[in-house]
N, C-alpha and C positions, 0 to 999 in steps of 0.2 A: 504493500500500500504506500502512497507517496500522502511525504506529509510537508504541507504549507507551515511556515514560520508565523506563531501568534504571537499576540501580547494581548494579557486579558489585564484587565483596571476594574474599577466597582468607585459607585461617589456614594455610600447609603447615606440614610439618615436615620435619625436617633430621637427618641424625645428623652425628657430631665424631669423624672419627680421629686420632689424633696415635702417630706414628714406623707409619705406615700402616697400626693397628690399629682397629675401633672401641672406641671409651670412652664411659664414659657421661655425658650430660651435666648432671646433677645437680650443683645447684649451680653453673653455669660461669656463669650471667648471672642479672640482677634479674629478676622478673618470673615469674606464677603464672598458673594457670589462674585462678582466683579474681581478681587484681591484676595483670592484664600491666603492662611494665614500658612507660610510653608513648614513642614516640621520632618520630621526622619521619616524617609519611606511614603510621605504623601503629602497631607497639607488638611487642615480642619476650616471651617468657615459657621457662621450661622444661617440658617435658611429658614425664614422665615417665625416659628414659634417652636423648629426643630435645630439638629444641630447635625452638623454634614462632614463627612471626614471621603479623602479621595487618596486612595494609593496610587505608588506608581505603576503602570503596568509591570504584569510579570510575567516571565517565559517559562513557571515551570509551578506546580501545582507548590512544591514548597514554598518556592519564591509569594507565591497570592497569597496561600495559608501565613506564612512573615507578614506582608505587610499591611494582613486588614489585623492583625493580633498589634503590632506595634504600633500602628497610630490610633486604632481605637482604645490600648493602654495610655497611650498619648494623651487621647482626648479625654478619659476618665480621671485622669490626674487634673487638666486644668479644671475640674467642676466638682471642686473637694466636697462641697455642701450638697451637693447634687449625684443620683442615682441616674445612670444611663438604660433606658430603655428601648431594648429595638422591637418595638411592637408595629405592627400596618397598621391600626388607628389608635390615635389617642384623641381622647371626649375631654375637651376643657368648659364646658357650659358656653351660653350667651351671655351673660352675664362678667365671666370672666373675661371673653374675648374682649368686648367691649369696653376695656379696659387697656389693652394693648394701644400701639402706635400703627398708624396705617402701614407701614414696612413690614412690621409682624405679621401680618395678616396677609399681605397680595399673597397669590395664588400663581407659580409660575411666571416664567417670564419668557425664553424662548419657547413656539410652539414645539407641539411632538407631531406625528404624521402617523398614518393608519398604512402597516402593508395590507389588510385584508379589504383594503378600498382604495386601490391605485395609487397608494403613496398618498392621499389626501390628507392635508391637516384636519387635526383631530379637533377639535368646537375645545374653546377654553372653560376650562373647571367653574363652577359655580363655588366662589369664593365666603356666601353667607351661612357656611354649617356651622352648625358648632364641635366640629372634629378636623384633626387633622391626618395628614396618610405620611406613614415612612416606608419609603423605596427604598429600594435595592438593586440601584440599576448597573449592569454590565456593562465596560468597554469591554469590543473586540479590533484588534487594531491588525490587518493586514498589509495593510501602505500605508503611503505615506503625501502629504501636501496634492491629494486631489483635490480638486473641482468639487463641492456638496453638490451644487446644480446640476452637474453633468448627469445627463438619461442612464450612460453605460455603470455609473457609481449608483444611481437610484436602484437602478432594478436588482443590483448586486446586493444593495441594502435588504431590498423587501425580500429576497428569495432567502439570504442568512437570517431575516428573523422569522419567515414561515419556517423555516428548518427548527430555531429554536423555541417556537411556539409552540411544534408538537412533540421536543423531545422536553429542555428543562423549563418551561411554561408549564406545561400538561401535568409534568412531577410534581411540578412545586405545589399543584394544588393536593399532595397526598399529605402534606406537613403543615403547608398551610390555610384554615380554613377560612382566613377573612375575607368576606365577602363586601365588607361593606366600603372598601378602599379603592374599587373599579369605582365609588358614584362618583369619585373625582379623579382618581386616576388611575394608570396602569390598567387599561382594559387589550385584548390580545391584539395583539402589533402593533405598538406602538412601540416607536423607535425615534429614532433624531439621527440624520447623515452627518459623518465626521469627513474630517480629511485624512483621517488613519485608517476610517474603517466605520465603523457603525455605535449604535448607543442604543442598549435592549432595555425599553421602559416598563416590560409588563413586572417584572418582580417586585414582590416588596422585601423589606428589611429581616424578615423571619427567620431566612437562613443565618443571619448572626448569631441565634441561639444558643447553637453548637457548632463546635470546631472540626465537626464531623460531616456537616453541613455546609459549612464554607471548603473543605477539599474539594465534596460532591459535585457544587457546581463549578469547581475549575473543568474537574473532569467531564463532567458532563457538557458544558460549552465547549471542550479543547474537542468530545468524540463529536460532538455534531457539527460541529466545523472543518474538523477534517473529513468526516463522512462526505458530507456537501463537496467537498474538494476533490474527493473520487467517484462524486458523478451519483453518491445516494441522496436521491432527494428526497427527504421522508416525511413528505407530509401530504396530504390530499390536496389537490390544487381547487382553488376557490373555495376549502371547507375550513372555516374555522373552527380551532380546536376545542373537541369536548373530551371530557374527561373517559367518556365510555368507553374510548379510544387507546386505554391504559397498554390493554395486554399488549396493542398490537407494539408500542412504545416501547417493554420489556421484553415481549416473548419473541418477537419476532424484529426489531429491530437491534435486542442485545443492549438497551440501555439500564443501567443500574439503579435500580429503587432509591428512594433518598434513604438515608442512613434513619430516620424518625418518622414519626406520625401523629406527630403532636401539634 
């Protein structure tokens, strides 16, 4: 089998309870979406009423397992008063929000796009819930300083994220059961074209859990990428992914269960 040269990245996010409440984490650390704040192995920022940590890509399942461990140790240390939670939603009230600064609150800032609808941008989040979503999104970086506009870099985007829709999208829902973090984001294919490569928005942050779970999905994005590479394209064309579709994922495609099921 021939295998393509990766680099996989991850930016999750995190929310902060203190006296086992959530708070917002506005202002708690240096570092912007615009100016993350750089630190060993990655870099931390605030987003929005959560908090965001981005490694550097890595070429090798220990390299990933290192650096989402060492700056998410990173970021646990700058928020000495504060408990890090990588849950997909966190519920602050109406109340509470309404209390925050308008920064805290926006919803997004560059769009995402939809592979299962022609690359179309996805409609912006409705920004008045009173909860928030923590992702877990994926770089996959194959090259390097392409064109995001370019048609032959779009369609190479939507085909690697139908590929990982129906292998580590479709798993992910065996671990994790939040349902309520598609009503604003991470619904399937949703992606953002890079100039490296691509940026997988369906996950959320769950896999941080366990460290059994962050190997899983190096592994499991390094085989369905390479797969795709040799020409298995594994997913039903125009079908988006349901879960019923498990076995064909494990038993017949040879992908690995997630490590939990929790």
């Amino acid at each position: 089998m021939k295998e393509i040269a990766l680099k996989i990245g991850a930016d999750p996010e995190v929310f902060v309870q203190q006296g086992g409440k959530f708070v917002s984490a506005h202002g708690l650390v240096q570092g912007t979406k615009d100016e993350p704040f750089k630190v060993k192995r990655g870099a931390v920022q605030v987003d929005g009423m959560a908090l965001e940590f981005n490694i550097d890509p890595a070429e090798s399942e220990k390299e990933f397992k290192r650096n989402i461990k060492t700056v998410m140790g990173i970021l646990d240390k700058m928020v000495p008063d504060h408990d890090l939670h990588p849950v997909p939603t966190a519920t602050f009230g109406k109340e509470y929000m309404a209390t925050q600064p308008e920064e805290a609150l926006e919803l997004g800032c560059d769009p995402d796009f939809n592979a299962w609808n022609e690359g179309k941008e996805n409609p912006r989040p409705n920004g008045d819930a009173d909860f928030r979503t923590g992702a877990g999104h994926i770089h996959i970086g194959w090259t390097d300083g392409v064109d995001i506009t370019h048609p032959e870099h779009l369609e190479a985007c939507i085909t690697v994220i139908k590929q990982l829709d129906w292998s580590l999208g479709m798993l992910s829902t065996v671990y994790d059961r939040d349902e309520k973090r598609r009503k604003l984001y991470g619904d399937w294919g949703a992606f953002r074209p890079k100039p490296y490569g691509v940026e997988y928005r369906v996950l959320s942050n769950a896999w941080l859990k366990d460290p059994k779970l962050v190997a899983w999905v190096y592994r499991t994005v390094n085989k369905a990428i390479q797969d795709l590479y040799n020409g298995k394209h594994q997913y039903l064309e125009d079908k988006v992914p349901d879960p019923k579709y498990l076995p064909y994922v494990t038993k017949v495609w040879g992908y690995e269960l997630p490590p939990v099921g929790k």
